[in-house]
C-alpha positions as CSV (number, residue, x, y, z in Angstrom):
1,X,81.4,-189.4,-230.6
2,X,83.0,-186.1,-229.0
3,X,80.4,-183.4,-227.7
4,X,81.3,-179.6,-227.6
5,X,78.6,-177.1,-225.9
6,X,79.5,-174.0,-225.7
7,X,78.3,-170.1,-224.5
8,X,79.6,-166.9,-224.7
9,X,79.0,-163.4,-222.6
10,X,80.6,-160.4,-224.3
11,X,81.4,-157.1,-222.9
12,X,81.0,-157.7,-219.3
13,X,81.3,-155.0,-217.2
14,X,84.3,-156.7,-214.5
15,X,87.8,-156.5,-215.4
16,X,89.5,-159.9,-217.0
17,X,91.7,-160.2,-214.5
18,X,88.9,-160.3,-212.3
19,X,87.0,-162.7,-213.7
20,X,89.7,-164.6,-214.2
21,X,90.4,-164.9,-210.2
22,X,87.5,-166.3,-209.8
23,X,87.2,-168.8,-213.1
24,X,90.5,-170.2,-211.8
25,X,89.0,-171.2,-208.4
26,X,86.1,-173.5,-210.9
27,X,87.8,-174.8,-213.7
28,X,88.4,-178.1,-211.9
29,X,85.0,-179.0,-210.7
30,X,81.7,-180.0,-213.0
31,X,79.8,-177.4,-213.8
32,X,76.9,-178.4,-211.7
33,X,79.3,-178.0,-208.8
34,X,80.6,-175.1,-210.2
35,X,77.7,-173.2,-210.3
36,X,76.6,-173.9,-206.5
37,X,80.4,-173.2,-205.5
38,X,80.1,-169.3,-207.3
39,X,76.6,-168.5,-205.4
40,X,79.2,-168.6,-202.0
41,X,81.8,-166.3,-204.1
42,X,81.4,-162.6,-202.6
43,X,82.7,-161.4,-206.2
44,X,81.1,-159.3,-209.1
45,X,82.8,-161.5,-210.8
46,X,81.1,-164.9,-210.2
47,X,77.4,-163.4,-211.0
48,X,78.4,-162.9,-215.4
49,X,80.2,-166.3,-215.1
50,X,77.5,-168.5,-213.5
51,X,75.4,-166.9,-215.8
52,X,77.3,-167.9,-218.8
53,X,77.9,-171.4,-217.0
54,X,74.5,-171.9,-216.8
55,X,73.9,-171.5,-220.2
56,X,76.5,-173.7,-221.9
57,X,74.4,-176.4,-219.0
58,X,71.2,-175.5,-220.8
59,X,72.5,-175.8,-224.1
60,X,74.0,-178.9,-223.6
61,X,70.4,-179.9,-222.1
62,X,68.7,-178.8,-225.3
63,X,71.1,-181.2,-227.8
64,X,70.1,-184.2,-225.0
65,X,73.4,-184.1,-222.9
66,X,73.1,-185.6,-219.6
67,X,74.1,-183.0,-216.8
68,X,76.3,-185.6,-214.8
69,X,78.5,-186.3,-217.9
70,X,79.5,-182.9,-218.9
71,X,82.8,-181.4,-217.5
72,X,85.0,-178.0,-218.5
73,X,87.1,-178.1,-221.5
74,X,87.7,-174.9,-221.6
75,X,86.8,-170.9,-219.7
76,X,88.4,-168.4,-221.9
77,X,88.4,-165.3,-220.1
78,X,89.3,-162.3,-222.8
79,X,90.1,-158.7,-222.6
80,X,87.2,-156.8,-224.4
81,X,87.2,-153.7,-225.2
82,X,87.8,-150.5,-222.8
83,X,86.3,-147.5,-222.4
84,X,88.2,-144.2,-221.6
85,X,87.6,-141.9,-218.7
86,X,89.3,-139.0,-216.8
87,X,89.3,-138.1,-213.7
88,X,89.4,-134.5,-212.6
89,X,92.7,-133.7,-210.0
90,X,93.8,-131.0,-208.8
91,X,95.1,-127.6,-210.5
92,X,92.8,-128.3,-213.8
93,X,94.3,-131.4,-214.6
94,X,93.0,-134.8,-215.7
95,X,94.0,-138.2,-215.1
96,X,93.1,-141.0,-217.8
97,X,91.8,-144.7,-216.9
98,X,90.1,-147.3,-218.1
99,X,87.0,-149.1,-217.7
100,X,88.0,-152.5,-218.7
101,X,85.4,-155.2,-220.3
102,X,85.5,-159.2,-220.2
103,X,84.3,-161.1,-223.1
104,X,84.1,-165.0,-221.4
105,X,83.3,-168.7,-223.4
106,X,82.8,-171.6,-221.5
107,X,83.0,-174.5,-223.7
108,X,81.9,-178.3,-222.5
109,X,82.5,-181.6,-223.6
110,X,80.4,-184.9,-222.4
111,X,82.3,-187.5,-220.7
112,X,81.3,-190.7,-219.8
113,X,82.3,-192.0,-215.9
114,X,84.5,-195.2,-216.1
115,X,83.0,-197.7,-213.7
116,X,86.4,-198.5,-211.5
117,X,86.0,-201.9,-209.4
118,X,82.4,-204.3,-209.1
119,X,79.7,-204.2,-207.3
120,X,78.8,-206.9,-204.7
């Protein structure tokens, strides 16, 4: 039997390619060791994503997944929505930007550690 736990954070305040910098720099560790590797990321970035880490671990907790077992199958780091500004230059003009949002799912699965070699 196959195992998906999953958690989503929408409109995050960061940028996607932000957050995706730093998703890239977990996706191949656990998610236990993911989340202590982000409290040592010095990135706005890793604060939304441990959170939503953290949650998918809890979730998976909740349906009586082991914490050991459960491994990445998926970040999805997606372009929200973004909100228009202007910024005032010089001789009365304005200059448009964005304020970008990140909508992130972390999905995991439960997988079971093969026992390579015996034990004397």
């Amino acid at each position: 039997m196959h195992m998906e736990y999953s958690a989503t954070s929408k409109y995050v305040r960061v940028s996607t390619r932000k957050v995706r910098l730093v998703a890239d720099s977990i996706r191949k560790l656990t998610p236990a060791v993911a989340l202590m590797a982000l409290t040592h990321v010095p990135k706005a970035a890793a604060a939304p994503l441990t959170k939503t880490i953290a949650s998918a671990i809890a979730n998976a907790k909740q349906k009586g997944a082991a914490e050991e077992s459960l491994r990445f199958q998926t970040i999805e780091i997606m372009g929200g929505p973004g909100m228009k500004r202007w910024n005032a230059v010089s001789r009365g003009q304005a200059h448009a930007f964005k304020k970008r949002m990140t909508h992130i799912r972390v999905v995991l699965e439960e997988k079971k550690e093969k026992d390579h070699g015996t034990k004397n």
